[in-house]
NUZA-778348 format. One record per residue (C-alpha): residue in one letter; y, z, x. Coordinates in steps of 0.1 Angstrom, whole numbers. Example, Ala and Ser with C-alpha at 12.3 -4.5 7.8 and 13.67 -1.06 7.14 Angstrom:
NUZA-778348
<atom guvo="a" north="-45" up="78" east="123"/>
<atom guvo="s" north="-11" up="71" east="137"/>
//
This chain:
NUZA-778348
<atom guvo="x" north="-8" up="41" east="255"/>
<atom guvo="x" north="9" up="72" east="243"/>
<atom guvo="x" north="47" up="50" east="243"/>
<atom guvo="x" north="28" up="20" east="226"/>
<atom guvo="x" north="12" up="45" east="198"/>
<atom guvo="x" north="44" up="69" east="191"/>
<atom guvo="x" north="64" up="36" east="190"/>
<atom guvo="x" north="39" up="23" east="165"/>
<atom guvo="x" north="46" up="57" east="141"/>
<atom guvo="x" north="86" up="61" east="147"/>
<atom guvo="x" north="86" up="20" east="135"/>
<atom guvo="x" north="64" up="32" east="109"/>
<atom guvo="x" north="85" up="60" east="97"/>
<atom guvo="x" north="115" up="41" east="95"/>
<atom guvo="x" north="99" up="11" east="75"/>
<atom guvo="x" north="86" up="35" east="54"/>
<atom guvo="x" north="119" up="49" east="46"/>
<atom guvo="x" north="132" up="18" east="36"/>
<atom guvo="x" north="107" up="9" east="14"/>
<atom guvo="x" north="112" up="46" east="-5"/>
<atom guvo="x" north="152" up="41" east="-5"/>
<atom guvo="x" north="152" up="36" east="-46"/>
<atom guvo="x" north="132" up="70" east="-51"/>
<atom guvo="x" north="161" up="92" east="-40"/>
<atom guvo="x" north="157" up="125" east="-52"/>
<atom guvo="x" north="176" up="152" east="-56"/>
<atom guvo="x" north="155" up="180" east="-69"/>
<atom guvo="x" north="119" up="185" east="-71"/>
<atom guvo="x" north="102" up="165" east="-97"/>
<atom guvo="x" north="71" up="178" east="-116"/>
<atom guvo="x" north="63" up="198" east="-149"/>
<atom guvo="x" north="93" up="208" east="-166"/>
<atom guvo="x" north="117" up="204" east="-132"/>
<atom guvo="x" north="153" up="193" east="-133"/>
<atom guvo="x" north="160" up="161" east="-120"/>
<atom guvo="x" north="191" up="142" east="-111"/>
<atom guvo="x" north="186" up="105" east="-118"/>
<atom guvo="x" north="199" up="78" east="-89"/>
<atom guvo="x" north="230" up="64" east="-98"/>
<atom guvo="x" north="227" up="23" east="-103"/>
<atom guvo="x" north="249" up="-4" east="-110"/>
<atom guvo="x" north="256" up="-20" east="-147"/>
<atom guvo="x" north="242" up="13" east="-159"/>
<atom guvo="x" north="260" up="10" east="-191"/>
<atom guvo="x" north="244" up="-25" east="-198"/>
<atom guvo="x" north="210" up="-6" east="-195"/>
<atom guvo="x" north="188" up="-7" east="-230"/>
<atom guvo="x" north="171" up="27" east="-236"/>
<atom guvo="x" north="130" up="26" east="-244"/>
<atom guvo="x" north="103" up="9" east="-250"/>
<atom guvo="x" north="102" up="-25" east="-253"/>
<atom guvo="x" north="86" up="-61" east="-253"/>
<atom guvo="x" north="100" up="-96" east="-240"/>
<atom guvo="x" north="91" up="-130" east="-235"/>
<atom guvo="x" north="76" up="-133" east="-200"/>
<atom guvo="x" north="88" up="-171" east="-195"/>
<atom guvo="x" north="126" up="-154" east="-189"/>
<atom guvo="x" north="107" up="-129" east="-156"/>
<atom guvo="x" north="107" up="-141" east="-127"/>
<atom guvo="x" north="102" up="-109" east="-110"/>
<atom guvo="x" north="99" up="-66" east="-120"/>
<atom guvo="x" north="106" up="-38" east="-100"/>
<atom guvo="x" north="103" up="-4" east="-111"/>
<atom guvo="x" north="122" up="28" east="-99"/>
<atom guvo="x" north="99" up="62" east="-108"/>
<atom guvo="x" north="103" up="95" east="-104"/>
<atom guvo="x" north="71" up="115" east="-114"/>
<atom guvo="x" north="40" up="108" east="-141"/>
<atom guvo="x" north="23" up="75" east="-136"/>
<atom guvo="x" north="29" up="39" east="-133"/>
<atom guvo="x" north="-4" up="20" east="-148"/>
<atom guvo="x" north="0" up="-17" east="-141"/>
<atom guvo="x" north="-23" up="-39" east="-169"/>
<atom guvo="x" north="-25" up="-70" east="-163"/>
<atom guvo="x" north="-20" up="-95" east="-198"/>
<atom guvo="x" north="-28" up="-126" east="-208"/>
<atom guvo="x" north="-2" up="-127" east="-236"/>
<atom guvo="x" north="28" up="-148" east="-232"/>
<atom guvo="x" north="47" up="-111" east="-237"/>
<atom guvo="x" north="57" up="-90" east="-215"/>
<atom guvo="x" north="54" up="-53" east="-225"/>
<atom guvo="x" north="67" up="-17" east="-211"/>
<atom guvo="x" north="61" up="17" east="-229"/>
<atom guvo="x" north="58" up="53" east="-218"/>
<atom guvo="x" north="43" up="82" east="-230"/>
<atom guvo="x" north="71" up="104" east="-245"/>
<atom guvo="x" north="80" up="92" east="-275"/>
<atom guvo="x" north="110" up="118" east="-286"/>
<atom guvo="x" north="131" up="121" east="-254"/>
<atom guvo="x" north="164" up="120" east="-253"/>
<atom guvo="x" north="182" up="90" east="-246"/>
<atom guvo="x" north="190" up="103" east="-209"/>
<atom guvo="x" north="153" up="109" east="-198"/>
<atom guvo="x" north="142" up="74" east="-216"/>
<atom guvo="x" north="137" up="46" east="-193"/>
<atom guvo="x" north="166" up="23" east="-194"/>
<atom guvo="x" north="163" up="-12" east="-183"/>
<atom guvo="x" north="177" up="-47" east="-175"/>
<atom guvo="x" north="171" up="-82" east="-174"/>
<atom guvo="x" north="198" up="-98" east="-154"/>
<atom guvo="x" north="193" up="-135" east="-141"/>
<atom guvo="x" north="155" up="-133" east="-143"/>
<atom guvo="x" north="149" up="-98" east="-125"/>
<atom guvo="x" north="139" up="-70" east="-146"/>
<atom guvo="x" north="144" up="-35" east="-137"/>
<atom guvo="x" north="129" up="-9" east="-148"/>
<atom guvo="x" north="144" up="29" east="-143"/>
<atom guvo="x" north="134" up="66" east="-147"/>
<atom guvo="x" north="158" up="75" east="-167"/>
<atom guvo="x" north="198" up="71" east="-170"/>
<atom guvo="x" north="220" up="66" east="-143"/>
<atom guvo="x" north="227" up="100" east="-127"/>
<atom guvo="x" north="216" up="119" east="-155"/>
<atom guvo="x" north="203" up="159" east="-149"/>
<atom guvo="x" north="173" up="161" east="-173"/>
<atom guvo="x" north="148" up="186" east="-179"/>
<atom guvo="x" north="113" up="169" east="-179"/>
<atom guvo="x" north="77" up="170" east="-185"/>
<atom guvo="x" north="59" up="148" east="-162"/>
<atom guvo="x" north="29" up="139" east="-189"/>
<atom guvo="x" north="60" up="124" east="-210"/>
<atom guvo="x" north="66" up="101" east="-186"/>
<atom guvo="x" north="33" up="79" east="-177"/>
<atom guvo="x" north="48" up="42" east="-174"/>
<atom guvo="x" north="29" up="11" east="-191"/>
<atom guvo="x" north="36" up="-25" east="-179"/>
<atom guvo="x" north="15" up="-48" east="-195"/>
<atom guvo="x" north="26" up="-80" east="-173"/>
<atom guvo="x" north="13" up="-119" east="-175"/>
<atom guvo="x" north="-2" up="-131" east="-141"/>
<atom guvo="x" north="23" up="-152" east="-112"/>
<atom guvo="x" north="55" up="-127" east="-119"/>
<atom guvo="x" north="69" up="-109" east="-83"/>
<atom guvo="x" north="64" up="-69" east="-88"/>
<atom guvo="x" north="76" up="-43" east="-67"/>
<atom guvo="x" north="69" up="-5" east="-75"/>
<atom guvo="x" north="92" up="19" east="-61"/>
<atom guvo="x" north="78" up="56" east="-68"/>
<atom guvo="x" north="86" up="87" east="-58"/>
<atom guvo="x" north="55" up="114" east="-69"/>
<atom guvo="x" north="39" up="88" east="-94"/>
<atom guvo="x" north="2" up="81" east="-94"/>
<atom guvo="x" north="4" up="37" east="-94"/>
<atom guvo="x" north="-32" up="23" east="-108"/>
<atom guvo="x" north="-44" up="-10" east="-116"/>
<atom guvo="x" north="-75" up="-25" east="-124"/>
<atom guvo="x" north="-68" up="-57" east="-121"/>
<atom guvo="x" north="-34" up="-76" east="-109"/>
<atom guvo="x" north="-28" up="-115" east="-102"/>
<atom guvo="x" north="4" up="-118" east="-91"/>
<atom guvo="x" north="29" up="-139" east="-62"/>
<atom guvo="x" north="38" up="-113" east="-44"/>
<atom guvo="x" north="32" up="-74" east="-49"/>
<atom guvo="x" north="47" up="-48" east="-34"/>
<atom guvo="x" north="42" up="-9" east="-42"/>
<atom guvo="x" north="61" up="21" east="-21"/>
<atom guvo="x" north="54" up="56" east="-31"/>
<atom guvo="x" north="60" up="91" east="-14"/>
<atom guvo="x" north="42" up="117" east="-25"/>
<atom guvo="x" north="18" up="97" east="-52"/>
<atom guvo="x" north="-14" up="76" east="-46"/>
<atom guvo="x" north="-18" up="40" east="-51"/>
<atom guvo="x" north="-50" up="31" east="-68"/>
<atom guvo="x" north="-55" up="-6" east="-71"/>
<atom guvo="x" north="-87" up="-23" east="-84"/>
<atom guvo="x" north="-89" up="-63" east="-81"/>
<atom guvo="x" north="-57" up="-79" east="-62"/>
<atom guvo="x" north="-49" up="-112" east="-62"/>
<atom guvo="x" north="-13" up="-126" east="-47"/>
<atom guvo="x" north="5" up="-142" east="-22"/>
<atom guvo="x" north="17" up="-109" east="-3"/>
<atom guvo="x" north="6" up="-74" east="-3"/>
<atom guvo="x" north="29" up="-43" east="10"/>
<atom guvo="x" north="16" up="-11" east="2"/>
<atom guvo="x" north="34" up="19" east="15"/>
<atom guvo="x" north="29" up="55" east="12"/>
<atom guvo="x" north="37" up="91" east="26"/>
<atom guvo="x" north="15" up="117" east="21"/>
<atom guvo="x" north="-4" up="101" east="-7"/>
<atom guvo="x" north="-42" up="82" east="-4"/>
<atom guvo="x" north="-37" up="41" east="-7"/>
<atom guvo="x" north="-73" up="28" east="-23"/>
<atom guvo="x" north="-79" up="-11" east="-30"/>
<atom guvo="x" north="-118" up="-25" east="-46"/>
<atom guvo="x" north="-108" up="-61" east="-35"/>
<atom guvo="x" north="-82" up="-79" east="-26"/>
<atom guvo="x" north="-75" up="-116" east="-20"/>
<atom guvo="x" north="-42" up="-130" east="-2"/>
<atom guvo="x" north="-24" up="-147" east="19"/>
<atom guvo="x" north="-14" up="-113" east="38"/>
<atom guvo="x" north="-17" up="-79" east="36"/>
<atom guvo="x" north="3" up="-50" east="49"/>
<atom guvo="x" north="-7" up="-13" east="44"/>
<atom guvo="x" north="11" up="16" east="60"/>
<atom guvo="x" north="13" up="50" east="55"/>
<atom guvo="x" north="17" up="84" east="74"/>
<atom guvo="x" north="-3" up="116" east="65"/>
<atom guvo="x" north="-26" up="92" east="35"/>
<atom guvo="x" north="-56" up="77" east="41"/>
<atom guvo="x" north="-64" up="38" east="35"/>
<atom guvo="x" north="-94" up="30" east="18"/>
<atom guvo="x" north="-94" up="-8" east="12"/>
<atom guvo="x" north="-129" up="-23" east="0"/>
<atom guvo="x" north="-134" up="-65" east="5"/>
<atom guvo="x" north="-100" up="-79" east="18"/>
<atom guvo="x" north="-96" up="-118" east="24"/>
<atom guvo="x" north="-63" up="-128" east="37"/>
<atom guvo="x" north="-48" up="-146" east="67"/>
<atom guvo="x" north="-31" up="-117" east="84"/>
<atom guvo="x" north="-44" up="-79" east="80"/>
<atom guvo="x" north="-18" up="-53" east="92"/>
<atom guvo="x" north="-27" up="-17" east="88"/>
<atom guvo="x" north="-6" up="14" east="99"/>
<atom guvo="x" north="-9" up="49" east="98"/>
<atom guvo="x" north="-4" up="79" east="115"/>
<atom guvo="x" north="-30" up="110" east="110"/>
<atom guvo="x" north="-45" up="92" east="80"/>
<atom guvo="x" north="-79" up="74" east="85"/>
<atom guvo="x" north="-82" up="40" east="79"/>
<atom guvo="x" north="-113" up="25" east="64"/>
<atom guvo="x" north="-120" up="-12" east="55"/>
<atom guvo="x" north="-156" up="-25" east="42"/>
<atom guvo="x" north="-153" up="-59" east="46"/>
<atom guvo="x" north="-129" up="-80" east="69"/>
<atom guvo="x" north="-122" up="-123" east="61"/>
<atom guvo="x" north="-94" up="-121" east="79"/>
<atom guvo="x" north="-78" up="-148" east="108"/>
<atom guvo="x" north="-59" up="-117" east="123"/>
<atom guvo="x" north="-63" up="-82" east="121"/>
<atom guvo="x" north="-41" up="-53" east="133"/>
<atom guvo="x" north="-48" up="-17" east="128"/>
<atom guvo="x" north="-25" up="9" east="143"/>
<atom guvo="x" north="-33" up="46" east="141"/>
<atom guvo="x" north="-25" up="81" east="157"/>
<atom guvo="x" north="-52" up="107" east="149"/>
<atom guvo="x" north="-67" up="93" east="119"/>
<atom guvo="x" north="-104" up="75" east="123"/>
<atom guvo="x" north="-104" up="39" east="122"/>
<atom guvo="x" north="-141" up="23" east="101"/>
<atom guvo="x" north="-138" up="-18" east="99"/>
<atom guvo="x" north="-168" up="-40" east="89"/>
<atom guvo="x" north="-158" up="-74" east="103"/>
<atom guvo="x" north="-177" up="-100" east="80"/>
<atom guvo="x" north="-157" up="-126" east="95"/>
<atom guvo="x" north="-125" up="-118" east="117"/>
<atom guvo="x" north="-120" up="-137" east="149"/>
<atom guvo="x" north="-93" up="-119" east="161"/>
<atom guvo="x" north="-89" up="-82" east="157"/>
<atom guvo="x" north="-67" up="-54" east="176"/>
<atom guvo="x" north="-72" up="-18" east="172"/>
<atom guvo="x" north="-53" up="7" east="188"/>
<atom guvo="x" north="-52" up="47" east="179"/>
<atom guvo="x" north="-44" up="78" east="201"/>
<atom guvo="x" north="-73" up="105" east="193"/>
<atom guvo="x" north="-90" up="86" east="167"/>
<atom guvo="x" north="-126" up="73" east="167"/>
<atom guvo="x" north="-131" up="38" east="164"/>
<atom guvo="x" north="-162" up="26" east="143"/>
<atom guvo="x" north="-167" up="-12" east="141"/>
<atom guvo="x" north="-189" up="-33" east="124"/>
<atom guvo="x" north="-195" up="-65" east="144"/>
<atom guvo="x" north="-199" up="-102" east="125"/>
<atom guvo="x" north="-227" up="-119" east="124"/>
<atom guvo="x" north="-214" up="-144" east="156"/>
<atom guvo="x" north="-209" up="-109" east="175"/>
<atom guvo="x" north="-174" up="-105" east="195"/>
<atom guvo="x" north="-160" up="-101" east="228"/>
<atom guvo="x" north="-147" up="-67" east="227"/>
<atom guvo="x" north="-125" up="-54" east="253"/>
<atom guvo="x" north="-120" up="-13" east="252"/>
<atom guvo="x" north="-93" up="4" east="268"/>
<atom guvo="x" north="-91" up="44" east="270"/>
<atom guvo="x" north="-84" up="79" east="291"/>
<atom guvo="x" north="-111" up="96" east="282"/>
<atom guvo="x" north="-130" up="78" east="254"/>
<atom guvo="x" north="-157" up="62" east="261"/>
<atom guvo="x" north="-180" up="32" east="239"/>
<atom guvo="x" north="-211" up="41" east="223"/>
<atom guvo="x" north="-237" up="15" east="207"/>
<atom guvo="x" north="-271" up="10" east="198"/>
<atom guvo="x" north="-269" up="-28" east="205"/>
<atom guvo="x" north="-277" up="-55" east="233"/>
<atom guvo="x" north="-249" up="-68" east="252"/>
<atom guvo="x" north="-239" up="-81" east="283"/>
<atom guvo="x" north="-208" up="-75" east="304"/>
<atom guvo="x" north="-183" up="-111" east="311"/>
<atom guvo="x" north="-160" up="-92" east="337"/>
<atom guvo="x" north="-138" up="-64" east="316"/>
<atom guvo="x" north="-152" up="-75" east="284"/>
<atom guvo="x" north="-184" up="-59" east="264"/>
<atom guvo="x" north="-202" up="-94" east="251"/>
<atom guvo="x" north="-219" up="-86" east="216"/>
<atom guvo="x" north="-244" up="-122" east="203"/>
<atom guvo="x" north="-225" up="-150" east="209"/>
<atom guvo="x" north="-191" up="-137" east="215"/>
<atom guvo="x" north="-178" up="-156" east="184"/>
<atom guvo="x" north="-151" up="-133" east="176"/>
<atom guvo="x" north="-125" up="-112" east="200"/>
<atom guvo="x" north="-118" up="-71" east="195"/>
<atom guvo="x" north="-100" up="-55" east="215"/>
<atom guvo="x" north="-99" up="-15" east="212"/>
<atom guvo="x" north="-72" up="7" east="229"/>
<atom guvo="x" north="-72" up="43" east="227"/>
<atom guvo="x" north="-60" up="73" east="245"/>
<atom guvo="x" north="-88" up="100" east="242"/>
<atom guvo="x" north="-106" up="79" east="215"/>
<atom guvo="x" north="-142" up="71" east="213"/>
<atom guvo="x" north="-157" up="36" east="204"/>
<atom guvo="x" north="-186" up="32" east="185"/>
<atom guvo="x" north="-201" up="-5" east="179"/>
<atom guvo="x" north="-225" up="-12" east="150"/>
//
């Protein structure tokens, strides 16, 4: 159990530093802190501020942020629209951008540039139409939406928290560090969420495949329509309500499992050193398994000194 769980986090450190590659940086970011902006290609074909397009030539957006705040607003203009809050920088702390073949990008600032910033001047707005690819890479930027409807979405930050409201898309990767990752709702074909030292807090997801990582974070999830479910943990506490998941895995280290059964009940199989499975309902044992109504659904918990607790 203890190889299966550290496996679990070294795989999810390493994915998770591949996902933060385009946030390099090279001094502390905040209030008034220098910065030295990542060097990118085609830099000097970059135009500098604000700006507006027509969203029939974007086929997909990905942004590269330092610090402030990325709000995501989703329009049903046929424009597609990107501001940010300081509106006398320099032209070497502006964000520059690109539309090449399709694909714009969105930076920080100028290609290698040393600026002095404030991060209140630098709060991203992308007003963007609904079906466009959007990836977010951020470094110690708050990312918030209320409401997105997009093909695929996919939003990495370090330090920073994702805050998302209504999601609709094809599929889902959130990734974070040390920040909190929190979805309302959230419809999809498949969602991945991983992060270390955050916690998940996902509301009512519907999607094919579920996978959920973390490593002393808690995970919680109020509503499961999912065909598959994964949730992998170290010390963090694991909460699922499964409205309607017939096939879920769990497995954490220290971490308490709570679970929330279906109506149809499960067959839950639990596997621990020293935790043991705690519940207020009827069941009847089927060999190794804990049999919970009609055993419509399958759960099976591993944990190393964590408890189980059936609702």
């Amino acid at each position: 159990m203890h190889n299966k769980t550290l496996k679990a986090a070294l795989a999810l450190g390493a994915l998770l530093a591949v996902l933060l590659a385009g946030c390099r940086v090279n001094v502390s970011v905040g209030n008034d802190s220098f910065l030295t902006g990542e060097t990118y290609p085609n830099a000097e074909a970059y135009r500098v501020g604000a700006f507006t397009c027509d969203a029939s030539a974007v086929k997909a957006v990905e942004v590269y942020w330092r610090s402030g705040e990325v709000a995501l607003v989703e329009s049903d203009s046929a424009t597609l629209s990107v501001t940010e809050s300081g509106s006398d920088l320099p032209e070497e702390a502006a964000m520059h951008s690109l539309l090449d073949d399709g694909v714009l990008r969105i930076r920080f600032c100028a290609s290698g540039a040393k600026v002095r910033l404030n991060s209140t001047d630098k709060r991203l707005t992308l007003e963007i139409p609904k079906g466009i690819d959007l990836s977010i890479h951020a470094t110690s930027a708050l990312v918030k939406a209320d409401a997105l409807s997009q093909s695929d979405l996919l939003i990495a930050v370090l330090s920073g928290d994702i805050s998302l409201g209504t999601v609709t898309a094809n599929h889902v990767d959130l990734s974070g560090s040390s920040g909190s990752i929190q979805l309302g709702r959230l419809s999809a074909s498949s969602l991945m969420c991983r992060t270390s030292s955050g916690s998940v807090d996902l509301g009512t997801v519907s999607a094919k495949t579920l996978e959920c990582a973390a490593s002393s974070g808690n995970v919680v999830i109020r509503s499961v329509l999912a065909d598959e479910v994964s949730v992998t943990t170290s010390s963090g506490r694991v909460e699922l309500a499964l409205a309607d998941a017939p096939s879920v895995s769990i497995c954490t280290s220290s971490g308490t499992v709570y679970a929330l059964l279906p109506e149809g009940g499960a067959e839950v199989s639990f596997s621990s050193g020293s935790g043991s499975l705690h519940t207020d309902r009827s069941y009847t044992r089927r060999g190794d398994l804990y049999v919970f109504g009609d055993g419509a659904s399958q759960l099976a918990v591993e944990t190393s000194s964590g408890n189980l607790e059936i609702r």
